[in-house]
Phi, psi and omega in degrees: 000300163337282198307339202271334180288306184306322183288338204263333167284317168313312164311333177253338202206085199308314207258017160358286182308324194299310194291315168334336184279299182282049190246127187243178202257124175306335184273346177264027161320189161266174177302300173318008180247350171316297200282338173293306207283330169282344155310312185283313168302321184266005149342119137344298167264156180286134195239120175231161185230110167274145184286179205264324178266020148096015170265161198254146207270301217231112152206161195290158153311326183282350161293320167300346210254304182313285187301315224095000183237153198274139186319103198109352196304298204233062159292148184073349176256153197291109132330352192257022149247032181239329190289164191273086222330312195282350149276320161349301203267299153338334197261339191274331180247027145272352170252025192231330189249004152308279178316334194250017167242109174301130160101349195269162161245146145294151152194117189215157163241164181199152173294114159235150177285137192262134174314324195264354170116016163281156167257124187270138156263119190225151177256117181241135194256094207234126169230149187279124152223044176277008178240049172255100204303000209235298181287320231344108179174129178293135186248116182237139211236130168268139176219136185281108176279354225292310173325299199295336163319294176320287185290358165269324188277354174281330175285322196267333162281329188280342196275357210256299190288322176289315183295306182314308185309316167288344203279312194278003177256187206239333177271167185263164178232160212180139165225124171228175197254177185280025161265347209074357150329110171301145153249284148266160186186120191263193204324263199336322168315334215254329170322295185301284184329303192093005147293149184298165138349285185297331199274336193284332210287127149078008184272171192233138178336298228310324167296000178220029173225103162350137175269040145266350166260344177292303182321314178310326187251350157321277163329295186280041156258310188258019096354315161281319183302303173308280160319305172067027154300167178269161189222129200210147177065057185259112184277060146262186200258130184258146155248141183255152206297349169285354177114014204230138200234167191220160169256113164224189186231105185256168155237149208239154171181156176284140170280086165238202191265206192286342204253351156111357167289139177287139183235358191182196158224178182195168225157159172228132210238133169270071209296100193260073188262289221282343184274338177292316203289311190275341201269329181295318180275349129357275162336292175310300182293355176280294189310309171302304173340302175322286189297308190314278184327331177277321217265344188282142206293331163271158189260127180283101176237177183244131146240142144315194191259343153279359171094024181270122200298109176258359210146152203182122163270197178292336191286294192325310216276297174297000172256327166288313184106351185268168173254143193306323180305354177268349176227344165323147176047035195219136171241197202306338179285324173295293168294031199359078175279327201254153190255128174019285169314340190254344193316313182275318112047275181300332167302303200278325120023267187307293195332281193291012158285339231226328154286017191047019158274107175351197150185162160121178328319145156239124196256125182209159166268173168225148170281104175289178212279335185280003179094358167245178225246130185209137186265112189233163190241138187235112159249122159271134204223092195295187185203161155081155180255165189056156208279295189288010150259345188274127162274156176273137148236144214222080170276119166295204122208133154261132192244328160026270181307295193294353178279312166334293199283004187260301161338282214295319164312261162032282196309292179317323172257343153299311196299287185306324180299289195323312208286305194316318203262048207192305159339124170304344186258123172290149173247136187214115183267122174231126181212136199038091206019008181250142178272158193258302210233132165171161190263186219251359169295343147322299215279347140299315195275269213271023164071340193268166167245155182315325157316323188284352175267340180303114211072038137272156161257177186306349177288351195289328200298288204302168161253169215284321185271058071347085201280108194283343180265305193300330171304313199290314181318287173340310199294312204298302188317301181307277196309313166300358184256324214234325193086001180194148188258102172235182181131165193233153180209203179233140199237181188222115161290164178281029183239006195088339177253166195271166180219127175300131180217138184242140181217158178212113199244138194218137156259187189272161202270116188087329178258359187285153339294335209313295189217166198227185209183113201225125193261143204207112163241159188269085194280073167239314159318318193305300202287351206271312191256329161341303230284325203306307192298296163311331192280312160297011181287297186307329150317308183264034189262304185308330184265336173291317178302334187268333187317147201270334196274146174291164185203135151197204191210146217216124145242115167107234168240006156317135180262147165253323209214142169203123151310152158318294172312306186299305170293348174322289167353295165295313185115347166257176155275170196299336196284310191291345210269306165309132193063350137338116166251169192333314193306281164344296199272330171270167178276166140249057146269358180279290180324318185308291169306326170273357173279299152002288178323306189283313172289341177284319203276350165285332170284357161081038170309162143295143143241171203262162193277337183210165189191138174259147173220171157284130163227134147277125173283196171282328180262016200109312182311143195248158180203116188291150174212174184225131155261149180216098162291153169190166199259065174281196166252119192216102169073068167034034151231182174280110184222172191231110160303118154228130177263145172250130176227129177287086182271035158333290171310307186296319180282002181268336205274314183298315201281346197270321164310311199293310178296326154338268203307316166299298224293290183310303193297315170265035190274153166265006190269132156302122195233135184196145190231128190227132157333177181266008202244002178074043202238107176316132122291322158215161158226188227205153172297323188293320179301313171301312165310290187279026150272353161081032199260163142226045195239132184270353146305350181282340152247330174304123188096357187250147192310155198279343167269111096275329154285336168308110158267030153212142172288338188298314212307305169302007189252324171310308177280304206280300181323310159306307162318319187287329193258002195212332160098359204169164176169149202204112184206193162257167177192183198227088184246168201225121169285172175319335209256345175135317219307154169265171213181114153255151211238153155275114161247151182216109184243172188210129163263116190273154175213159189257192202300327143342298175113004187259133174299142179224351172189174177247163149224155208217121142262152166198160210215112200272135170208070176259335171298312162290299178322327173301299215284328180288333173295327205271338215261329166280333173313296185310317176332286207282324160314328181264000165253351176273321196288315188306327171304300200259010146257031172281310176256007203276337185277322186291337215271315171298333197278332209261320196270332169279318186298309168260315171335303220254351161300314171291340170317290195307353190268297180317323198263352192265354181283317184263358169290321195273279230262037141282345192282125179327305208293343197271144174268185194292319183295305196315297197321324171298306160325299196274351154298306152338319166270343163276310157321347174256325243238297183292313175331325140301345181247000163274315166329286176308322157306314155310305184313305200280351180283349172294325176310319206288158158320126153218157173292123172314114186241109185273142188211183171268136201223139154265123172283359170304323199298312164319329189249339165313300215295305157313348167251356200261335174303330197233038167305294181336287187297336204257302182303302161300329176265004172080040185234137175269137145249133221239107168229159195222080205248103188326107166318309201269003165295140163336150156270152208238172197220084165187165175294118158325266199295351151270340151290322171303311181281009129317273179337294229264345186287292166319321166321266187329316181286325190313272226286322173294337191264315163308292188325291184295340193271287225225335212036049091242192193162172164237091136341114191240125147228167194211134175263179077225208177201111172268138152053022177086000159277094183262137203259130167242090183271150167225115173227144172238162140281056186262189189247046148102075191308113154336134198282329161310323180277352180312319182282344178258359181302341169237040174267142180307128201032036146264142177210164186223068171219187212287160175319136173109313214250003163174165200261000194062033143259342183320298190269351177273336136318280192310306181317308175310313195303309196288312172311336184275320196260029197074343227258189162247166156201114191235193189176162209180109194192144187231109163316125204078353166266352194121135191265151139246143167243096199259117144281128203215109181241131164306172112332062238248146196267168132348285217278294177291020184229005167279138169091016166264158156278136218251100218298183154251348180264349224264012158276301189305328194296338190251027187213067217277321176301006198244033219183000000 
C-alpha cells in the first residue's frame, strides 16, 4: 500500500517536498470563516482536504458517517489505501493529470473500504488548489452512492434479463412512440410482420396494416392514451411484407420518461392466425354437430343438476310436444312433464348425475304439452367437474310403438293361451321327452288331473296293446322328414277304458327334437257316430234333392254333387253341372273370395259360416244369393258343402228399407220416434247427440219427455197432434247432463193402413246457440260503438285535456290579470287582449273535442255535410299543421241537406283524418289530404285520397274486420274503421277504400239522400247499424 501511495505521488507531483512546506494548519483559519466551516461539517456529503503527498489533512464530519471510522482516525494518512485495487489505475491516472492542472477538476467514481470491510461506493469530485495560498491543498468533496450503484446494477441485470426474456419468448414485443413508431422490438415481432430489424426501425402501423385496422388500432391507443389503463387481448389484422395476412392479439400500456410523461406504448403481441383457423373450424365443427344433433332420430337433451332444461332438439321437441323456448330455463316439474309416479325415478336420477354416474336405459312415460301420455327410454350421461359446472346430456327415444307391440304381444299370447285353454282338444308341451305342460281338456279325454301328466313320456298315453317304442321311433322319423306326425290309436283312461284318440305331433321350429307340441282329440263318439252317419247318407241325399235352396258339394275346385236347384241355378242340368269347376261356373271375383275363405279356413282361421255374393248364370242372368259352407267328409275325403239360397226378393226389400233407415239415421236434423204410449221406439244419431248420451239404449223404451222439462208441454203437443195430425214450435228441452237448451220441433202423426196412430215422429233443431249469439249480438252493438267512439278519439282527447286545458285556464287568467293593470300603454293591452281571445278560441276547441267523445244516442236531423267535415278538420287543424300535412278541398256548395246524425258522422270524418295523418306522418312526415263533396245519382259522394304509402292489398280486405290493426300493440284498437263501416251501412250509405302500395289511400263515403219526410215516424235505433252489419260482429 506504501509503494503503492508513492506512485501514485510521484506520479502527480514530482515537487512533493516544496509543497509541503507550504502545508498550513486547517484549524487556524480566521475567525469570519466558523459559518463557511459549520455549513460544511453538516453537509451531507464528506469535504476531505489532501495535502500535495496525497496524506489527508482535513476531513468533514460526514466522512465518518460515510467510512465508519472515528474521527480523526485517518488525518495524516493517504487515502488512496482505501481504494479498491480494481480501481487504482482509473484513480492513479486521473489524480495524476489532477496535480498537474492547478484549478482543474476530476469526477469518478471508485470502490473504498468501509470500517466494517465492504466495499462502499463513492463519487468523487477532487479540484487542485494547492496552488491557492488559503487551502493548498486538493479538496475533494464525496458522496456515497453505494445503494444507488446497487439499484443501477440491479436495474441493469434486471434490464439484461427483461431484454433477454423479449428476445427469448415466442410472442412479439414492441415499443412505439405516441406516433406508432417503432422504437424496440425483438426476433419474434420482426418474424411476424416479416421485416428485417432494420426495415421495422421507425416504421409506423399504418404501413403494414389496412385502414379499417389502423383505425381500429388508432382508437385503442388512444384510448390507453386518453385513459391510461392497460388494454389486454386487443385483436387486429397485419398484412406481412409478402402480402399475406395474419391475425393477431396485442396488449397495450403506456410508456412513460422519469417525470411520469407518456413517451410512447409497449406491449406483447401474439399471432393468433392458426387459433382464428381452429376457432372458425371449431365453428364449422359446432355447426355440423349441431345438424347431427338436430337431424338425430332420438330426442337430445341438456340438463342441470336441477332438472333444469339448457337444450333441446327438434325429436325433444316433437316427444314433448313443447317448443324448445317453452321449456329452456325451466325444469321438468314446472311443466309437469313426468306424471306423479315417476317423480321419484327422476329424483333418483338426478342423485345419481350428481355423483357422476350415467344411469339408463330407463323407461317412463311423459306428459306432452296437449296433456297426452308418451312412452320414451332415457339414458343419461352427466359432463363436467365439481356439482356447479356439471351438466346432464340426456337421450330420449320414443317407444310408444314398440310398448303397443310388446302390449299387443302380451294380449296375443293371453288371446292364444286362453283360445289353447279352450280348445275341445288336448295339448301336451314336451321338452326333453317329458310334458312340461298341458291345458286342462287332458283331464277330460283321459280322467287324470293335470299333474298326473307332468313328467311323463309319451308311453303314459298309449294302451297296453300299443307297441309302444315303435310308435314313438315312427313319430321322431316323420317329424324329422315332414315336421309333424298324425294318425289315431287307443289310449288308456284312468278308469281302464280306452279311448279313440286322433292325434297330432309337430315339432317345434328351432327347439326340435329338445322339444314337441302334441294335439290329442277324443274321436270315440266321431267312430261311434260314422256307422250313424253312413245310414243317414241316404236320407240326406233325398232331402237335399227335394230342398227348395240350391246344393252342392266341391273337392278340390270340383263340383261332385249338385241338387237340382243348384244347377238350375247355375243354368244347367244336374248331368251337366258334375264336374265343372268353380272357375267355370263362377265369376272371378267370386273365385277370388271363396279362395281367400279357404285359405283362412286352412289356417285354422274363423270364417264367417254364410256370406252374400253375385252368382252369374250361364246364360248371363245375374242373381244375389247367400252361401252358406261348411267342411264335410264326402265319399272318404274332406269336401266343402255349399247352400246357395236366391235372396232376390229379399235384397230388394233390404236396400229399399235400408236407404229409409240411412236417409233418417244421418239426417242432421234429430229425429225420435214414440209409441202411442209415449215410450222412444227410435232416435237418429243427431238426436243422441244433441241429448249428449252415447249408448241409444239409454232411451229407447223409456218416456219421451226425458227430452222434454215439462210434462204439461208433452201433453200439450199429443193434444194438438191428435187434433191437427202435426205441431211446429219452440220448446225448452233438457240434455242429459241437467243444461236446458232451446229446440225448434216439427212433430207428426203416423197411422197405419187403417187410419189409426200408431206411432209419432218429432225433428227437432238446437237453436239455442242462435238465440244466445242474437242477445249477445245486441249486447255488443251498442258496446262497440262506445269503444269505437273513443277509440277514434280517445288518445286526441287525453292528450288536449291534459296538455291544454289547464295551460290555457293559466294563459286566460294570468291575461285577465295583465289588462287590469293600469301601468299598461294601449299597445301592451291590445296584446293581452289578443291573448286572451286566442286562449278562449282555444279552449272552444278543446271543448268541442271532449264534447265529441262523450256518448250520444244517434239523433238524426238535417244536416250540411260540408258542415261536418269543416267542423272535423277544425279538431285536427293543429296537428295537421305540426305534421306538415296540407289540406286540399274541393267541397260542393250546393249539396242537399241530409237526415242524419251529426256527431257520428263527424266521428266517421275525424276516424279517416286521423288514420290519414298517421299513416302520412310515419311514412314521409309530411303529406297532403284532397277532399272532396259532391252528389251522383241521389247520392252525396265524400272521397279522402291522402299520399300516404299506402294499403297492402291484404290488409286492404280486412281493414274494416273488426280489432284488426296494423300498429303496434297499445296503439290502437283496430275499431275505428269497422265502427265508421257501421255507422255509414246504419245511414243507408256505403264505405269503401281503394289503394295501391306507395300511391296513396282513397277512402269513399256515400250517403243516400233521404228527404225529412221520409224518416217521421220511423224509430230510430241507436244499435240498429251494428245489426246490420252482422259480418263485422
Amino acid at each position: 500500500m506504501a509503494t503503492r501511495r508513492k506512485s501514485v505521488l510521484n506520479k502527480a507531483h514530482p515537487t512533493a517536498s516544496d509543497i509541503a512546506e507550504r502545508k498550513q494548519d486547517w484549524n487556524t483559519l480566521p475567525e469570519s470563516e466558523e459559518r463557511f466551516r459549520a455549513l460544511i461539517e453538516n453537509s451531507s456529503d464528506a469535504i476531505t482536504v489532501l495535502n500535495a503527498d496525497g496524506s489527508l489533512r482535513y476531513e468533514s464530519p460526514s466522512m465518518t458517517r460515510i467510512m465508519g471510522y472515528e474521527p480523526g482516525a485517518t488525518i495524516g494518512k493517504t487515502s488512496f489505501e482505501l481504494i479498491h485495487p480494481d480501481d487504482m489505475p482509473s484513480v492513479t491516472d486521473s489524480f495524476g493529470q489532477l496535480w498537474k492542472n492547478p484549478g482543474g477538476t476530476v469526477q469518478l467514481d471508485i470502490r473504498v473500504l468501509h470500517r466494517d470491510g465492504s466495499w462502499r461506493t463513492l463519487e468523487v469530485i477532487a479540484r487542485n488548489l494547492l496552488d491557492d495560498p488559503v487551502v493548498a491543498g486538493i479538496v475533494v468533496n464525496q458522496r456515497d452512492i453505494t445503494q444507488r450503484k446497487q439499484a443501477e446494477e440491479t436495474l441493469r441485470e434486471s434490464e439484461e434479463k427483461y431484454r433477454t426474456i423479449l428476445e427469448d419468448i415466442e410472442d412479439g414485443y414492441y415499443e412505439v412512440d405516441v406516433a406508432g413508431n417503432f422504437t424496440f422490438f425483438n426476433d419474434p415481432m420482426c418474424e411476424m410482420i416479416g421485416y428485417s430489424k432494420d426495415e421495422m426501425m421507425g416504421m409506423n402501423n399504418r404501413q403494414y396494416m389496412d385502414k379499417e385496422n389502423a383505425k381500429k388500432v388508432y382508437q385503442a391507443f388512444n384510448r390507453v392514451y386518453a385513459t391510461g389503463k392497460h388494454a389486454e387481448e386487443f385483436g387486429w389484422e397485419i398484412i406481412r411484407k409478402d402480402g399475406t395476412k395474419r391475425f393477431i392479439e396485442a396488449s397495450v400500456s403506456l410508456k412513460r420518461n422519469s417525470e411520469g410523461e407518456p413517451i410512447g406504448f409497449r406491449g406483447i403481441v401474439r399471432d393468433i392466425t392458426e387459433r382464428k383457423q381452429m376457432e372458425e373450424a371449431l365453428r364449422k365443427s359446432e355447426m355440423k354437430l349441431k345438424r347431427y344433433l338436430e337431424s338425430s332420430p332420438d330426442g337430445i337433451y341438456i340438463n342441470n343438476l336441477e332438472g333444469t332444461f339448457l337444450y333441446g332438439n327438434r325429436e325433444a321437441e316433437r316427444i314433448t310436444g313443447y317448443l324448445r323456448d317453452e321449456l329452456i330455463g325451466k325444469s321438468f316439474l314446472e311443466v309437469e312433464l313426468l306424471p306423479p309416479e315417476y317423480l321419484s325415478k327422476a329424483a333418483r336420477t338426478l342423485e345419481d348425475n350428481r355423483a357422476g354416474r350415467p344411469t339408463g336405459p330407463l323407461e317412463l312415460e311423459l306428459i306432452r304439452k296437449d296433456r297426452s301420455r308418451i312412452w320414451v327410454e332415457i339414458s343419461t350421461y352427466p359432463i363436467g367437474e365439481g356439482e356447479d359446472n356439471v351438466e346432464v346430456i340426456g337421450i330420449a327415444r320414443d317407444i310408444t310403438e314398440r310398448k303397443q307391440m310388446e302390449q299387443a304381444v302380451r294380449d296375443r299370447k293371453e288371446q292364444y293361451l286362453a283360445l289353447v285353454e279352450n280348445l275341445s282338444d288336448a295339448v301336451f308341451y314336451f321338452r326333453g321327452g317329458v310334458v312340461v305342460w298341458c291345458n286342462d281338456k287332458v283331464s277330460q279325454i283321459y280322467g287324470h288331473t293335470k299333474d298326473d301328466f307332468f313328467g311323463k313320456d309319451i308311453s303314459f298315453f298309449l294302451s297296453d296293446e300299443t307297441d309302444r317304442l315303435k310308435f314313438i321311433k315312427e313319430a321322431y322319423a316323420v317329424m324329422k322328414e315332414r315336421g309333424h306326425f298324425s294318425g289315431t290309436t287307443k289310449a288308456k283312461a284312468k278308469d281302464g277304458s280306452l279311448v279313440d284318440i286322433e292325434y297330432s305331433i309337430s315339432k317345434i321350429p328351432g327347439k326340435y327334437p329338445a322339444e314337441v307340441v302334441a294335439v290329442a282329440r277324443d274321436v270315440t263318439e266321431h267312430k261311434r257316430a260314422e256307422k250313424a252317419l253312413e245310414e243317414s247318407e241316404e236320407k240326406f241325399r233325398r232331402l237335399v234333392e227335394e230342398m227348395n235352396d240350391g246344393y252342392c258339394v266341391l273337392q278340390g275346385s270340383r263340383v261332385v254333387f249338385a241338387n237340382a236347384r243348384g244347377a238350375e241355378m247355375f243354368g244347367y242340368t244336374q248331368e251337366e253341372v258334375i264336374g265343372r269347376t268353380v272357375q267355370e261356373l263362377l265369376t272371378p271375383e267370386i273365385v277370388s273370395d271363396l279362395s281367400k275363405v279357404r285359405a283362412k279356413r286352412q289356417r285354422g282361421e274363423a270364417v264367417p259360416q254364410q256370406y252374400e255374393t253375385l252368382l252369374v248364370g250361364k246364360e248371363g242372368t245375374t242373381r244375389p244369393v247367400e252361401l252358406g259352407t261348411r267342411v264335410i267328409d264326402y265319399a272318404g275325403k274332406p269336401a266343402l258343402s255349399v247352400v246357395l239360397r236366391d235372396i232376390s226378393e229379399r235384397k230388394r226389400a233390404e236396400e229399399t228399407l235400408l236407404l229409409k233407415e240411412k236417409a233418417i239415421e244421418n239426417s242432421v236434423s234429430a229425429i225420435a220416434m214414440s209409441d202411442m204410449e209415449g215410450r222412444i221406439t227410435y232416435l237418429n244419431r243427431a238426436c243422441m247427440r244433441f241429448w249428449g248420451g252415447a249408448n241409444k239404449e239409454e232411451l229407447l223404451g223409456k218416456p219421451y219427455w226425458l227430452l222434454l222439462k215439462s210434462d204439461d208441454v208433452v201433453k200439450d203437443i199429443a193434444t194438438a197432434m191428435f187434433k191437427n195430425d202435426a205441431w211446429e214450435g219452440e220448446l225448452v228441452a233438457a240434455r242429459k247432463n241437467g243444461e236446458e237448451v232451446t229446440i225448434q220441433v216439427s212433430a207428426g202423426m203416423v197411422r197405419d193402413e187403417h187410419g189409426n196412430p200408431i206411432q209419432t215422429i218429432s225433428s227437432f233443431l238446437d237453436i239455442t246457440e242462435l238465440r244466445r249469439l242474437e242477445e249477445e249480438k245486441q249486447r255488443m252493438e251498442e258496446q262497440l260503438q262506445i269503444t269505437g267512439r273513443l277509440a277514434a278519439v280517445g288518445e286526441l282527447t287525453a292528450g288536449v285535456a291534459h296538455e291544454l286545458n289547464n295551460p290555457l285556464a293559466a294563459v286566460q287568467a294570468y291575461a285577465e290579470l295583465l289588462s287590469d293593470k293600469d301601468d299598461l300603454d294601449e299597445t301592451t293591452k291590445s296584446d293581452v287582449e289578443t291573448i286572451y281571445k286566442e286562449a278562449q278560441r282555444a279552449s272552444r276547441i278543446t271543448s268541442n273535442l271532449l264534447s265529441f267523445a262523450r256518448r250520444y244516442k244517434p239523433e238524426k236531423g238535417l244536416i250540411s255535410i260540408n258542415d261536418v267535415f269543416k267542423k272535423s278538420l277544425e279538431l285536427h287543424a293543429y296537428r295537421m299543421k305540426v305534421s306538415n300535412i296540407e289540406i286540399v278541398t274541393d267541397l260542393d256548395p250546393d249539396l242537399p241537406m241530409l237526415m242524419a246524425d251529426f256527431h257520428q258522422m263527424q266521428q266517421v270524418f275525424v276516424n279517416i283524418i286521423t288514420n290519414a295523418e298517421q299513416a302520412m306522418t310515419e311514412a314521409h312526415g309530411r303529406g297532403s289530404l284532397h277532399v272532396r263533396t259532391q252528389i251522383a245519382e241521389e247520392t252525396i259522394q265524400i272521397t279522402f285520397t291522402d299520399s300516404g304509402p299506402g294499403i297492402p292489398e291484404d290488409n286492404l280486405k280486412r281493414i274494416f274486420d273488426p280489432f284488426f290493426t296494423t300498429k303496434d300493440v297499445g296503439e290502437g284498437t283496430g275499431l275505428g274503421l269497422s265502427i265508421c263501416y257501421g255507422i255509414v251501412q246504419e245511414h243507408g250509405g256505403h264505405l269503401y277504400a281503394r289503394s295501391r302500395p306507395g300511391q296513396g289511400a282513397t277512402f269513399v263515403v256515400e250517403i243516400p239522400v233521404i228527404s225529412e219526410d221520409h224518416l217521421i215516424g220511423e224509430e230510430v235505433d241507436s244499435t240498429h247499424y251494428l245489426q246490420s252489419t252482422p259480418r263485422h260482429l
